[in-house]
C-alpha positions as CSV (number, residue, x, y, z in Angstrom):
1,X,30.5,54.4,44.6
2,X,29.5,52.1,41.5
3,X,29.1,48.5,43.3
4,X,26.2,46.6,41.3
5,X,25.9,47.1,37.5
6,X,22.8,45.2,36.2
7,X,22.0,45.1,32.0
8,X,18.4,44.7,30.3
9,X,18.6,43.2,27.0
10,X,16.0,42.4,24.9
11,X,15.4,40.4,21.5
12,X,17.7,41.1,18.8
13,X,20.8,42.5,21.0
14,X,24.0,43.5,19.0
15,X,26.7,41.3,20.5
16,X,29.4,43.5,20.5
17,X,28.0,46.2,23.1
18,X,27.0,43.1,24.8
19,X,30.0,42.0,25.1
20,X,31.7,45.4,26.0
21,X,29.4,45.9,29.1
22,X,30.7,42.2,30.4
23,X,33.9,43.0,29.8
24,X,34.6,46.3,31.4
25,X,31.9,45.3,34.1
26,X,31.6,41.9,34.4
27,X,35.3,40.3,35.4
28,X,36.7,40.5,38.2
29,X,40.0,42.6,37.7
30,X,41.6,42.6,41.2
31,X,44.5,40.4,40.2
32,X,45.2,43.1,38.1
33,X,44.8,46.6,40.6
34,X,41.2,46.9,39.1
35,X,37.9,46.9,40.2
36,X,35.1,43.8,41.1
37,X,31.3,44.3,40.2
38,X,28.1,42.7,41.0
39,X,27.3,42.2,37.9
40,X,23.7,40.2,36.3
41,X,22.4,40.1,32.8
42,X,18.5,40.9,33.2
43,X,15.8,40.2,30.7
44,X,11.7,39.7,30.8
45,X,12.0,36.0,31.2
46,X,14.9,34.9,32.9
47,X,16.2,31.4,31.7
48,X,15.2,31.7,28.3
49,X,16.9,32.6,25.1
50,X,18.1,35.9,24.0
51,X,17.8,36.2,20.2
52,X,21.0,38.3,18.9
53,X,21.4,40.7,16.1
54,X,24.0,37.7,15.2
55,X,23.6,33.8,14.5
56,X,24.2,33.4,18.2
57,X,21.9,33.5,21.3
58,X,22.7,33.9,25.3
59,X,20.3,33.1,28.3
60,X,20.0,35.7,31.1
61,X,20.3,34.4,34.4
62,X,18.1,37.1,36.4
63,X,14.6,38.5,35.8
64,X,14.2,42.9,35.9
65,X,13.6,42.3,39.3
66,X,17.2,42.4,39.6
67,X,17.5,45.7,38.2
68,X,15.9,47.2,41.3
69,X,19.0,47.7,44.0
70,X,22.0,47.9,41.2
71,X,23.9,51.3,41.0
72,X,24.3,51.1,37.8
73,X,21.6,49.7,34.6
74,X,22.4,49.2,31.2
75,X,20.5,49.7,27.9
76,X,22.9,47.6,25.8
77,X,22.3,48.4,22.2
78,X,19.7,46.1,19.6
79,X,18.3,46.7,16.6
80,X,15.6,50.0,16.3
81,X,11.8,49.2,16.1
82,X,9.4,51.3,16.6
83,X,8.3,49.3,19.8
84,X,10.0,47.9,23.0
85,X,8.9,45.4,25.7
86,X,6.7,47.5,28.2
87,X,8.2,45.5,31.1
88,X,11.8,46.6,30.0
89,X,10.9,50.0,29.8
90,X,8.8,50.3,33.3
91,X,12.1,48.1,35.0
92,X,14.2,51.4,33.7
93,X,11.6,54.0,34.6
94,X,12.0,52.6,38.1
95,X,15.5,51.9,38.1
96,X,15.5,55.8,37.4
97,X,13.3,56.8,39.9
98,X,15.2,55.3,42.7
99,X,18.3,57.0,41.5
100,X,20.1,54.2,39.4
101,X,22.6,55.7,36.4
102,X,21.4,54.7,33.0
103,X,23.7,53.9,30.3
104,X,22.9,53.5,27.0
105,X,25.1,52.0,24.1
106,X,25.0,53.0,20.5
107,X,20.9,52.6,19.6
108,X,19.9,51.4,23.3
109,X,19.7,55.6,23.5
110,X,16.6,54.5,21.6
111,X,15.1,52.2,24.3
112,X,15.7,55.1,27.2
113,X,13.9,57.2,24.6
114,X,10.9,54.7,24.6
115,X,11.0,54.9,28.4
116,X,10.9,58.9,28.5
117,X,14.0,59.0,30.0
118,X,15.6,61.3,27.5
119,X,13.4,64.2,27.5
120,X,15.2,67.5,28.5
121,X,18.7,65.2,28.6
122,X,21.3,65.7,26.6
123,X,22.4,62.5,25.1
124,X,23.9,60.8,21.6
125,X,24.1,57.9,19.4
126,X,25.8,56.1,16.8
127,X,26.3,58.9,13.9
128,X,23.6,56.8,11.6
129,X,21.1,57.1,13.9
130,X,21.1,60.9,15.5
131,X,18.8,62.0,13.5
132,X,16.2,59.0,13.5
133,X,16.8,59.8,17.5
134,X,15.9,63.4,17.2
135,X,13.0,62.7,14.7
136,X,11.8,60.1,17.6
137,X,12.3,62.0,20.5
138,X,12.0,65.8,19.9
139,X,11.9,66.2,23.5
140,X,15.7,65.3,23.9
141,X,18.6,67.4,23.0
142,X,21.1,65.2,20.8
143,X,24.7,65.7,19.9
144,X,25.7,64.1,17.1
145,X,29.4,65.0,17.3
146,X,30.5,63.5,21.1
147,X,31.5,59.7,21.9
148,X,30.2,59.8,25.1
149,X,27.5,62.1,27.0
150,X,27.8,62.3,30.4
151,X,24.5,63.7,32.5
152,X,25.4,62.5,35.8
153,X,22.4,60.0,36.1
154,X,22.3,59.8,32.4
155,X,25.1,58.4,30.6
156,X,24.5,57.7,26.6
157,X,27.3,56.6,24.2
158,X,27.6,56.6,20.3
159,X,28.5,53.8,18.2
160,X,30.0,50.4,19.3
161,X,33.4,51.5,20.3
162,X,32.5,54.7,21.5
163,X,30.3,51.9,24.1
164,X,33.9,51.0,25.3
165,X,34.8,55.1,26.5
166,X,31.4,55.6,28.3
167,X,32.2,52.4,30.1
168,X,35.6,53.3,31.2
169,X,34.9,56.9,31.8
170,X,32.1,55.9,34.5
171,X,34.5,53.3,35.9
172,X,36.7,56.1,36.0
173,X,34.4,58.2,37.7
174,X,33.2,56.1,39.8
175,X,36.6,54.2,41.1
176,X,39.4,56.2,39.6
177,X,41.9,56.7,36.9
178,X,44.0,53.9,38.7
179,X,41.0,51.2,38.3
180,X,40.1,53.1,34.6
181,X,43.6,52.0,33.3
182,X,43.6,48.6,34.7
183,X,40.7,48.3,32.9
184,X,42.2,49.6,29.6
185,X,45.7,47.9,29.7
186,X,44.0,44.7,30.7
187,X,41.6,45.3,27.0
188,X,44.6,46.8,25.2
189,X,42.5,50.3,24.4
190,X,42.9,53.1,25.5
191,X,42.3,54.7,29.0
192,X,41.0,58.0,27.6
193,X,40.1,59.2,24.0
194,X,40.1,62.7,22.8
195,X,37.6,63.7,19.6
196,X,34.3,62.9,18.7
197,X,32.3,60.6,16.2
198,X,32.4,62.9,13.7
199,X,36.2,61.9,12.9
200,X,34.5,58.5,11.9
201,X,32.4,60.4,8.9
202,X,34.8,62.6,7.8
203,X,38.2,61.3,8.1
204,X,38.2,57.7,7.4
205,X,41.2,55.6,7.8
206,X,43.3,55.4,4.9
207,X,43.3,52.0,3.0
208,X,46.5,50.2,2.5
209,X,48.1,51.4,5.7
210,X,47.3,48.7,8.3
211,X,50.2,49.1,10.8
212,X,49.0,50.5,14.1
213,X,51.0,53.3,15.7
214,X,50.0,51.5,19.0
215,X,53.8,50.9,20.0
216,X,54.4,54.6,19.9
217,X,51.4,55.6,22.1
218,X,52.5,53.3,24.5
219,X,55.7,54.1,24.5
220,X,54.6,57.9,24.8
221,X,52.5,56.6,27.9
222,X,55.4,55.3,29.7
223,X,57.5,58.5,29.1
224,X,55.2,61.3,29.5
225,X,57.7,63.3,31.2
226,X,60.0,63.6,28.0
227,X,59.4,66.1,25.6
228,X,58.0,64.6,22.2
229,X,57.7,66.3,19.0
230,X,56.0,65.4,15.9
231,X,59.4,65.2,14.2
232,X,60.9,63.1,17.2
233,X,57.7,61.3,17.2
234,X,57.5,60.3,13.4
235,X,61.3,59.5,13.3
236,X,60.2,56.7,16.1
237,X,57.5,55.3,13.7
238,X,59.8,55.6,10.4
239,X,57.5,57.9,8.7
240,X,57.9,61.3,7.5
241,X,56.4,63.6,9.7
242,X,53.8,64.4,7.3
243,X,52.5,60.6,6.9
244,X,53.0,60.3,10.9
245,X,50.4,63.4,11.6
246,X,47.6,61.9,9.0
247,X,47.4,58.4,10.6
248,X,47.9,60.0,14.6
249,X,44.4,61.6,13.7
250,X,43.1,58.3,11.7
251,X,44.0,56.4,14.6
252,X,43.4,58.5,17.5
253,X,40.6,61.0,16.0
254,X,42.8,64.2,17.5
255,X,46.4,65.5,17.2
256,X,49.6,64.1,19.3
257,X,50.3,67.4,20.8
258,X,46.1,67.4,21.9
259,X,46.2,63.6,23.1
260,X,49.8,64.4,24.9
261,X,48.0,67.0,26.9
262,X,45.2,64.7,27.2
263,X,47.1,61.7,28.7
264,X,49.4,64.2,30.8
265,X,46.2,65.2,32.1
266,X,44.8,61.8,33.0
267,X,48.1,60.8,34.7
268,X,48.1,63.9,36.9
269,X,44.7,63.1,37.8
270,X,45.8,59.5,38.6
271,X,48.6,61.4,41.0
272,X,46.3,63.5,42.8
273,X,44.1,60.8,43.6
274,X,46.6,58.2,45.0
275,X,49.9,60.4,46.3
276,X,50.6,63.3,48.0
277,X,52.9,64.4,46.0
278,X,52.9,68.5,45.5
279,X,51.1,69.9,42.6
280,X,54.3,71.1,41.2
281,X,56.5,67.6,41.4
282,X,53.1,66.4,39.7
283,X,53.4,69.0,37.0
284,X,57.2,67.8,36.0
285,X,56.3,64.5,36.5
286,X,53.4,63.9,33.5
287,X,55.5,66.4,31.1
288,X,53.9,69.7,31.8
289,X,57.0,71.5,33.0
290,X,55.0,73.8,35.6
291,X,52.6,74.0,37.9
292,X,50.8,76.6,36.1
293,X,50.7,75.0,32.9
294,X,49.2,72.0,34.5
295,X,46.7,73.9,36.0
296,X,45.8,76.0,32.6
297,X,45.2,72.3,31.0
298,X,43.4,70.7,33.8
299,X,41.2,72.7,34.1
300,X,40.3,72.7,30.5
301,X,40.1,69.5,30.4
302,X,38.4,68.4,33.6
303,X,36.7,71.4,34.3
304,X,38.0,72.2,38.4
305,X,41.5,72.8,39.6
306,X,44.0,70.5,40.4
307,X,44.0,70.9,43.7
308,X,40.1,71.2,44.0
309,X,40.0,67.9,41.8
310,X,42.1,66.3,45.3
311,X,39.9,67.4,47.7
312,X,36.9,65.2,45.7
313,X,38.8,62.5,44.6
314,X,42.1,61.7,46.5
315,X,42.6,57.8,47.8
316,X,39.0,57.4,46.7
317,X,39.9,54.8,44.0
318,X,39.1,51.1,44.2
């Protein structure tokens, strides 16, 4: 279980990835039903100023030392160079070696790189920077198209928000959907996004239409059980149905009948972790309608059987 999360910046650290790390990791959310970490900011020379990517600078409170027991040590992103501090990437060489996870945000895929710690691993980065990263590190095996790459010990993220869905998907699996969406609600994002970076390049958000559809995700949350429609769905946002489907995919990067399933999915996944309830009350209960249909989906989504996925996971959260 994920306990201690410890992250290594170095000069010139973009305070936005920063700050995601500290916020999904570094409060204490058990006034809310989330999760508690150990959590220290780490750099060469502990006491003295960080420079930022921004007019702004922060002190770190613990040397790399404190890198050595934490589960879980963070390359938060900073401006590419060619070079990185030898100490920072010998602290996350060793980190590695004594079984830490490594997360990367955005370009810190590019200080793991520096370390040799992407070789052979599957990983990504922001959508600017994949093939700088592949130029850099032939070695590693980049997807430019993902938010998020998961490798077990090796988690990497692409750019700055896609930082906030590697952080909640290893809180996820680490704690649970139940501590994941404390998490989320608590940051007003989402629990779990569907689609890949490559939304970002090709699909850009229309200009002049600023309203968020955020009201009618949550409400779709909160009645998953209901059928919902595009038509249904649109006459809820006052648009026409055609206008409703373009900003669902500016907004969300995927369809609302793909994040439906998607959310259905993560809510069944929350019930099989924390209830006994049969697979089949579990099915009606997210919106599927039938056992087998919620099996067909979970297991395309997550990859193992609903009832296979309780055997791992159930009252493991938090």
């Amino acid at each position: 279980m994920l306990n201690s999360v410890a992250v290594a910046v170095i000069d010139h650290t973009t305070p936005f990835e920063f700050g995601v790390v500290c916020e999904v990791f570094g409060i204490d959310r058990r006034s809310d039903g989330g999760p508690t970490f150990d959590f220290r900011v780490c750099a060469e020379r502990p006491g003295e100023p960080i420079r930022t990517s921004m007019p702004v600078g922060l002190v770190p409170e613990s040397g790399l030392d404190s890198l050595v027991d934490a589960d879980l040590v963070v390359a938060s992103a900073a401006t590419v160079r060619e070079e990185y501090p030898p100490a920072v990437l010998e602290a996350l060489r060793e980190a590695h070696a004594r079984g830490a996870t490594l997360l990367s945000l955005c370009s810190g895929a590019f200080i793991l790189g520096a370390a040799g710690l992407l070789d052979g691993r599957k990983c990504t980065t922001h959508w600017r920077y994949v093939d700088e990263l592949a130029r850099r590190f032939p070695k590693a095996v980049v997807d430019p198209d993902v938010l998020f790459v998961d490798e077990g010990d090796l988690v990497t993220s692409a750019g700055t928000g896609a930082g906030i869905d590697a952080c909640l998907h290893l809180v996820r699996r680490e704690r649970g959907a139940a501590a994941a969406v404390a998490v989320a609600r608590r940051m007003v994002v989402p629990p779990q996004r569907e689609g890949g970076q490559r939304q970002y390049i090709e699909q850009p958000i229309p200009a002049g239409e600023c309203d968020s559809l955020q009201p009618v995700l949550d409400w779709m949350l909160e009645n998953l059980a209901e059928p919902h429609t595009v038509s249904s769905l649109a006459k809820r946002a006052q648009m026409s149905e055609r206008t409703f489907a373009r900003r669902f995919v500016a907004e969300t990067g995927t369809t609302p009948n793909r994040w439906l399933t998607v959310q259905r999915v993560a809510q069944a996944r929350r019930l099989l972790e924390e209830t006994d309830l049969p697979v089949e009350d579990i099915a009606t209960a997210v919106g599927f309608g039938s056992a087998a249909l919620l099996r067909h989906h979970f297991n395309r989504i997550v990859g193992v059987s609903p009832k296979a996925y309780r055997r791992t996971f159930a009252h493991a959260a938090i």
